[in-house]
Short mmCIF file of the C-alpha atoms (twelve columns), coordinates in Angstrom:
data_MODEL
# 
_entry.id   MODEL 
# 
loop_
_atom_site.group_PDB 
_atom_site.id 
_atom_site.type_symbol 
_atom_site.label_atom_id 
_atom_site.label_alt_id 
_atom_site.label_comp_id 
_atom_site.label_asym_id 
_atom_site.label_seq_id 
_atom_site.Cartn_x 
_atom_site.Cartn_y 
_atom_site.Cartn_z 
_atom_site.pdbx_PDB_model_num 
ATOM 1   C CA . UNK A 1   -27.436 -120.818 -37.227 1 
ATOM 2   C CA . UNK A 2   -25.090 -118.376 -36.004 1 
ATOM 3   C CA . UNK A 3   -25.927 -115.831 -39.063 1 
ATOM 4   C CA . UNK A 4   -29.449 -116.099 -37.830 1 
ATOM 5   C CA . UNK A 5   -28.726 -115.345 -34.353 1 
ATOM 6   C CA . UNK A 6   -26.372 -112.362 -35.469 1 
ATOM 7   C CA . UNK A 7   -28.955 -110.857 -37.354 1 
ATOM 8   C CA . UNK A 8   -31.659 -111.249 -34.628 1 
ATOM 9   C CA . UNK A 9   -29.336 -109.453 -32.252 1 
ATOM 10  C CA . UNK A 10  -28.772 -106.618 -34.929 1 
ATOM 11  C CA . UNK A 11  -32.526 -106.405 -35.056 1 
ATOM 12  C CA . UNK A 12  -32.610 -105.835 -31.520 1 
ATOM 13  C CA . UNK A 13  -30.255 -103.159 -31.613 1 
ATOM 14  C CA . UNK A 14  -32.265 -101.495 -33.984 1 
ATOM 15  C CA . UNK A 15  -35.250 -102.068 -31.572 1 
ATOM 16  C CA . UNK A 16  -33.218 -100.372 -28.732 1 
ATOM 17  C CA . UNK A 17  -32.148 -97.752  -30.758 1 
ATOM 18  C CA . UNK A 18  -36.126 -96.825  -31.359 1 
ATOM 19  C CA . UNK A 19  -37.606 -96.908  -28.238 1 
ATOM 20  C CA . UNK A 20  -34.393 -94.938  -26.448 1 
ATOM 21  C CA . UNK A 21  -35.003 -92.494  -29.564 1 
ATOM 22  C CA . UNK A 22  -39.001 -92.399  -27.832 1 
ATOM 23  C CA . UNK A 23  -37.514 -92.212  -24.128 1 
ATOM 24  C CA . UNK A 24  -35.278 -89.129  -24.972 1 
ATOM 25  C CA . UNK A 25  -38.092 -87.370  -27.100 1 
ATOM 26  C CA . UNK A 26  -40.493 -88.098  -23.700 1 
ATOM 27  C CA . UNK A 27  -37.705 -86.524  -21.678 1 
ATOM 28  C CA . UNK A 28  -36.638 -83.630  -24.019 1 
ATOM 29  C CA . UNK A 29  -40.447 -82.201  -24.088 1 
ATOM 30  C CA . UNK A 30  -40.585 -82.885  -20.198 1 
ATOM 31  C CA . UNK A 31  -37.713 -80.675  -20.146 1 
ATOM 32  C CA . UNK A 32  -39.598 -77.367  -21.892 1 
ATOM 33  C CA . UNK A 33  -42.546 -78.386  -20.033 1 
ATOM 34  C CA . UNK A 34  -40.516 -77.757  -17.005 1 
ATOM 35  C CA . UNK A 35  -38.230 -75.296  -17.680 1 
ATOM 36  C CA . UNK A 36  -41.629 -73.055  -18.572 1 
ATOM 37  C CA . UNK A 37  -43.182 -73.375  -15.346 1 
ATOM 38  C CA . UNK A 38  -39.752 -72.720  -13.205 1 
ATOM 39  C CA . UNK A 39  -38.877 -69.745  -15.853 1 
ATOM 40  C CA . UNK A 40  -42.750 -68.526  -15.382 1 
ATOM 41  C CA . UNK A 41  -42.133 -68.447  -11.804 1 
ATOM 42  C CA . UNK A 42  -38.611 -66.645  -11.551 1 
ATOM 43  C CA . UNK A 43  -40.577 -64.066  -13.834 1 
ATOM 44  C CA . UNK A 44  -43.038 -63.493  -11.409 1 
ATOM 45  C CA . UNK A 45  -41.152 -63.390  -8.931  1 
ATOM 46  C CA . UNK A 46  -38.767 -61.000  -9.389  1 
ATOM 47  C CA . UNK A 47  -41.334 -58.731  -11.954 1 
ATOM 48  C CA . UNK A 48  -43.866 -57.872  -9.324  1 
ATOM 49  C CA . UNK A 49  -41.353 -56.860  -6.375  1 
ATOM 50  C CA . UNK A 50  -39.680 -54.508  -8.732  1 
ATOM 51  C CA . UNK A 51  -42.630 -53.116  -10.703 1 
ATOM 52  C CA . UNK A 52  -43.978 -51.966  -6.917  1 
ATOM 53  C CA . UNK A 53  -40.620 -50.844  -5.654  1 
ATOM 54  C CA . UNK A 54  -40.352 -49.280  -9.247  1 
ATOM 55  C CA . UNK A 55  -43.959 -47.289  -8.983  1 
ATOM 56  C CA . UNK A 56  -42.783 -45.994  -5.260  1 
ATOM 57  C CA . UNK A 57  -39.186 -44.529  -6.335  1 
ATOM 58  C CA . UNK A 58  -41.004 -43.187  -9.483  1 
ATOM 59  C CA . UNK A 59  -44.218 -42.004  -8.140  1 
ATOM 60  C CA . UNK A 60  -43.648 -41.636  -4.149  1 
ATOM 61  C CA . UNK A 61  -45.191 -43.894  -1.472  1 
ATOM 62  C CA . UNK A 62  -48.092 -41.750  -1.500  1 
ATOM 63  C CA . UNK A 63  -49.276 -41.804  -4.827  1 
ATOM 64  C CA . UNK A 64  -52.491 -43.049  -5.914  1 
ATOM 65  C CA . UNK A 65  -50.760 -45.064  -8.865  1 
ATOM 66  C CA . UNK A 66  -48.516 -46.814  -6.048  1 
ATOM 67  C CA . UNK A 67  -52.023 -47.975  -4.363  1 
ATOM 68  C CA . UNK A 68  -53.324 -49.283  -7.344  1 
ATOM 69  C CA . UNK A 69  -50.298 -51.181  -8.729  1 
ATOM 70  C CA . UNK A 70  -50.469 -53.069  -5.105  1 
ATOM 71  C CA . UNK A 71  -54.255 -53.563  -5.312  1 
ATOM 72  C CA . UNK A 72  -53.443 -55.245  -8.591  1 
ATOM 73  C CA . UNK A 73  -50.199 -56.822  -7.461  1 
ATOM 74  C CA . UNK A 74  -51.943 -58.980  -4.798  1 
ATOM 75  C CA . UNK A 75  -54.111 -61.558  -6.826  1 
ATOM 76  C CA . UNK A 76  -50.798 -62.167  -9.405  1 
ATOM 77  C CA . UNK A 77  -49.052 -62.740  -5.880  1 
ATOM 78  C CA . UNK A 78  -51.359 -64.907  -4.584  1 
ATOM 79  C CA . UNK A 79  -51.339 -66.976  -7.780  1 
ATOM 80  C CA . UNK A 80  -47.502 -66.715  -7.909  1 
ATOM 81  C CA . UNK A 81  -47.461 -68.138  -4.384  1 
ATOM 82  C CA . UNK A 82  -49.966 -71.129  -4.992  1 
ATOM 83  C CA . UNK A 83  -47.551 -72.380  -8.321  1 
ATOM 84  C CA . UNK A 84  -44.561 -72.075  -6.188  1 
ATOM 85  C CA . UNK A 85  -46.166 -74.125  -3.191  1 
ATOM 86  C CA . UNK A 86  -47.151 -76.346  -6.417  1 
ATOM 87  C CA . UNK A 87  -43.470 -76.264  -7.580  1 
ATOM 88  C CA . UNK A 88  -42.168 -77.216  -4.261  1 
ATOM 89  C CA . UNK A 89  -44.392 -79.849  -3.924  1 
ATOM 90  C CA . UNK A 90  -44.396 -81.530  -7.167  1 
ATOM 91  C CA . UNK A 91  -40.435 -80.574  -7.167  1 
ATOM 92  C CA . UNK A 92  -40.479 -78.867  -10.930 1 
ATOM 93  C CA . UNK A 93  -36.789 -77.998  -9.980  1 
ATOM 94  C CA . UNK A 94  -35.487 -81.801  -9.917  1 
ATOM 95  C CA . UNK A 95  -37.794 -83.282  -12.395 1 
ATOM 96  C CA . UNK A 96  -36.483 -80.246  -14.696 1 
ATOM 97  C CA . UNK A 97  -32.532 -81.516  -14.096 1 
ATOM 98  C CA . UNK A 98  -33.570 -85.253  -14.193 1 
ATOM 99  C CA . UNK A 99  -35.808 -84.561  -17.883 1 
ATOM 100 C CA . UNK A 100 -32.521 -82.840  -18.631 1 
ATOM 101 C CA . UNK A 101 -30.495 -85.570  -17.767 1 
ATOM 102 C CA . UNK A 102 -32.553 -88.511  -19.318 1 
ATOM 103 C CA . UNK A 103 -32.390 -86.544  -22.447 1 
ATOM 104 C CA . UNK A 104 -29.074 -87.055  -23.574 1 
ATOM 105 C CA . UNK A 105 -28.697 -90.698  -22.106 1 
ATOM 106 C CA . UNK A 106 -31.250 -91.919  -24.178 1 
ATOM 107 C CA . UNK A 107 -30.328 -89.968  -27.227 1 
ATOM 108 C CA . UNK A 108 -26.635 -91.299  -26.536 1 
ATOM 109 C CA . UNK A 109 -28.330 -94.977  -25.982 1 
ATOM 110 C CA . UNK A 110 -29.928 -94.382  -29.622 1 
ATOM 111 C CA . UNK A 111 -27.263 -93.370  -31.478 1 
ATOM 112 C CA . UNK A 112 -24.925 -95.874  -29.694 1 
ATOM 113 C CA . UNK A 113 -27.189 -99.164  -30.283 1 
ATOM 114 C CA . UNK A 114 -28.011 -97.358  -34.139 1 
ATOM 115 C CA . UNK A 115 -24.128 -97.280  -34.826 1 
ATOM 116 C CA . UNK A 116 -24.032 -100.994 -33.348 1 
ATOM 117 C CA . UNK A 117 -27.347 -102.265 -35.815 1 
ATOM 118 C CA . UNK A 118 -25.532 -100.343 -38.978 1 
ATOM 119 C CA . UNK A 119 -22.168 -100.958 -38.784 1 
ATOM 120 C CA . UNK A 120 -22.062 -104.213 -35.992 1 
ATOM 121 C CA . UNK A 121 -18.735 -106.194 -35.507 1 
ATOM 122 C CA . UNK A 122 -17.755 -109.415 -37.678 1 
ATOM 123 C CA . UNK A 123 -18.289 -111.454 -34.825 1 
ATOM 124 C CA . UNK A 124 -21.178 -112.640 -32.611 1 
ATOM 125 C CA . UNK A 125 -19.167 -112.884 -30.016 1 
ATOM 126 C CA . UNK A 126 -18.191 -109.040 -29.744 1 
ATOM 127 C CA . UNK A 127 -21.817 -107.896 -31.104 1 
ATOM 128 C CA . UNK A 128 -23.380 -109.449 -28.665 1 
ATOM 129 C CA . UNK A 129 -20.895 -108.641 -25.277 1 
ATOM 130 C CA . UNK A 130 -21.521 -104.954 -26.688 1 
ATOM 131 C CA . UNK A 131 -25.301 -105.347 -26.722 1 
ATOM 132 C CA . UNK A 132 -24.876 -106.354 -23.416 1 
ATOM 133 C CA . UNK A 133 -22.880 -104.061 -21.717 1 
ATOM 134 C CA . UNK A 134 -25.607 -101.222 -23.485 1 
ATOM 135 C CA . UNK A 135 -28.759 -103.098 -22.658 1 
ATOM 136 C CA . UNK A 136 -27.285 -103.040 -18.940 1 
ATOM 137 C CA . UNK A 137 -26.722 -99.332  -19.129 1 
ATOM 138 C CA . UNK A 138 -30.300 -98.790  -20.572 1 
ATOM 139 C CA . UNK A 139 -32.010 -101.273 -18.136 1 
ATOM 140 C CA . UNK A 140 -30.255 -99.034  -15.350 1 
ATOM 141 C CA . UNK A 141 -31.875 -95.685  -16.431 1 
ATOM 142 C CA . UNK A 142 -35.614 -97.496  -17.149 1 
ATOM 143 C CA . UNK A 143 -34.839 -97.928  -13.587 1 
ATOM 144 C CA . UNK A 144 -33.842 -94.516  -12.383 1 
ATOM 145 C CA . UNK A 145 -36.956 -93.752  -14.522 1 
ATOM 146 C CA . UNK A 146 -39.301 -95.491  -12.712 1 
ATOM 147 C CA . UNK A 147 -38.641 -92.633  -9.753  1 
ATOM 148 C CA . UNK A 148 -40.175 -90.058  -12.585 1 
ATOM 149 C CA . UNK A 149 -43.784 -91.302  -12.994 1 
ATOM 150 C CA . UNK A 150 -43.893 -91.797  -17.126 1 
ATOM 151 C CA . UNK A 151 -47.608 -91.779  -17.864 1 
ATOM 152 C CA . UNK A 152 -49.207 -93.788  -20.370 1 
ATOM 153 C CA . UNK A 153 -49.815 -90.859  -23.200 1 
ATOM 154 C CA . UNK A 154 -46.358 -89.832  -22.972 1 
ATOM 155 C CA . UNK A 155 -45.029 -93.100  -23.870 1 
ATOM 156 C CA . UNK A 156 -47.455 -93.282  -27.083 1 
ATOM 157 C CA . UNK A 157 -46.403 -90.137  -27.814 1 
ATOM 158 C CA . UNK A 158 -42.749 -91.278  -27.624 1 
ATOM 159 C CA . UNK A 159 -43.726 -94.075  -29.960 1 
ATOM 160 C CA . UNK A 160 -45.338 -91.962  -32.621 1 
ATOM 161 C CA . UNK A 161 -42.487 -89.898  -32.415 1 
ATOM 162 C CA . UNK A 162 -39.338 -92.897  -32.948 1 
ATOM 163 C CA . UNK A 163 -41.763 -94.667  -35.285 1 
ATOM 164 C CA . UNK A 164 -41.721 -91.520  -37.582 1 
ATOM 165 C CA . UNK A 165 -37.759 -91.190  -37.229 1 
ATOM 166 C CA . UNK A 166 -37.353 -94.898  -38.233 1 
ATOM 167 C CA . UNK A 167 -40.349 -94.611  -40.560 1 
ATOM 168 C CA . UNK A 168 -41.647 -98.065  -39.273 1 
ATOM 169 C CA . UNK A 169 -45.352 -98.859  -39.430 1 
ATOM 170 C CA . UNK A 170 -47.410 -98.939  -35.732 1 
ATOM 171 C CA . UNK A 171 -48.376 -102.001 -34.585 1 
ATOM 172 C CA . UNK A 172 -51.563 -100.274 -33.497 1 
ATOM 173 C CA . UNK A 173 -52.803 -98.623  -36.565 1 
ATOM 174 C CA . UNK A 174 -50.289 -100.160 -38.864 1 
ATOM 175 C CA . UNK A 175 -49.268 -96.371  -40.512 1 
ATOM 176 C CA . UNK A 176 -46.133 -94.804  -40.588 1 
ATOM 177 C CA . UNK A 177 -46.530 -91.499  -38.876 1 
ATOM 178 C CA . UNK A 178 -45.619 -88.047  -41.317 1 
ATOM 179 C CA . UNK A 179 -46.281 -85.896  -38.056 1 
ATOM 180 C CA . UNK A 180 -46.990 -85.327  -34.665 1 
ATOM 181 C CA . UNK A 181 -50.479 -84.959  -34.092 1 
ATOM 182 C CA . UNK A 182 -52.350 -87.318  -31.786 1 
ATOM 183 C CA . UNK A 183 -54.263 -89.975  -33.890 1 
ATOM 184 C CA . UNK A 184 -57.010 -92.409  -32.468 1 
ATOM 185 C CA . UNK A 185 -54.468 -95.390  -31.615 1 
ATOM 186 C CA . UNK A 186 -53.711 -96.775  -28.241 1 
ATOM 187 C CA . UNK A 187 -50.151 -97.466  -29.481 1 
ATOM 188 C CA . UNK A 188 -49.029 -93.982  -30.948 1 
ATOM 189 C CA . UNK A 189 -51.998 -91.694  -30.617 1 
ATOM 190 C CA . UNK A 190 -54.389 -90.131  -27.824 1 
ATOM 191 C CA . UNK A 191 -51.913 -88.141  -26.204 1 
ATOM 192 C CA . UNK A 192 -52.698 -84.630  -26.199 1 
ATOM 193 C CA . UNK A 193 -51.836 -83.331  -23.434 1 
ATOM 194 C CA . UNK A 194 -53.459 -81.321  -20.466 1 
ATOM 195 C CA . UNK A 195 -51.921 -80.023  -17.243 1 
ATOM 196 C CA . UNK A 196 -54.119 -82.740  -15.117 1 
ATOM 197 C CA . UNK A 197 -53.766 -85.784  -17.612 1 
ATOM 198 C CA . UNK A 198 -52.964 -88.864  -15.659 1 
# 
């Protein structure tokens, strides 16, 4: 009985160890996602200003050139302006550190319940008060996570991407994914992404 329940509680672990591998892929490609549009915007930002104030010490403040660079400076500063209200608004900055963050908790929550599903302890007893004292930790962040609006695509594509690290078959369209491209399964698939998906 108790070699039963030992080995169910190793399969959890391994089951832990899966979907934190899918929670830290989510949050390592929210991460670039992020870190482009604040990167984009420091670009911007500091590249107009000193392409104008670079035409007027080269050229003087009456050249024709100057005028020009300004008429053409205006509609990448009014775009400039409308991502930064944007990235105010939508806070890019924290959901950048958070994505960050999340990143290496879950991939230290997947290698931590892996280590405990490969190599667990000889007894019940101490598998399953270290099971605990993870699952805790992990319930915690799902938590914190909550706060960070995961849509629905992201978590499929979270799955597709554990289930091809563990090579275990979908539930959905019962393969074993070989890549990352978005297949037509509600379980690991139909996640490409745009900028408005919900």
């Amino acid at each position: 009985m108790e070699t039963e329940a030992f080995n169910k509680l190793r399969s959890k672990c391994w089951d832990n160890s899966l979907h934190s591998f899918g929670h830290g892929y989510i949050f390592d490609k929210r991460a670039q996602r992020y870190g482009r549009y604040v990167n984009w915007l420091k670009v911007f930002g500091l590249l107009v200003p000193a392409i104008i104030g670079a035409t007027a010490i080269g050229y003087g403040y009456n050249n024709v050139i100057l005028k020009d660079a300004i008429i053409l400076a205006i509609p990448i500063t009014i775009v400039q302006f409308i991502f930064s209200v944007l990235a105010v608004i939508y806070k890019w900055d924290d959901e950048l550190s958070y994505s960050f963050e999340a990143s290496q908790a879950y991939n230290n929550f997947w290698d931590k319940f892996k280590k405990l599903g490969e190599i667990p302890p000889k007894e019940y007893g101490e598998l399953e008060r270290r099971y605990d004292l993870l699952n805790v930790e992990v319930i915690s962040r799902n938590q914190q996570d909550t706060k960070h609006n995961i849509k629905e695509w992201e978590l499929r594509k979270g799955m597709r991407a554990a289930l091809r690290e563990f090579q275990r078959n979908c539930v959905g369209c019962n393969e074993i994914p070989q890549s990352m491209e978005s297949k037509n399964c509600n379980v690991c698939g139909n996640f490409k992404y745009t900028l408005f998906k919900s």
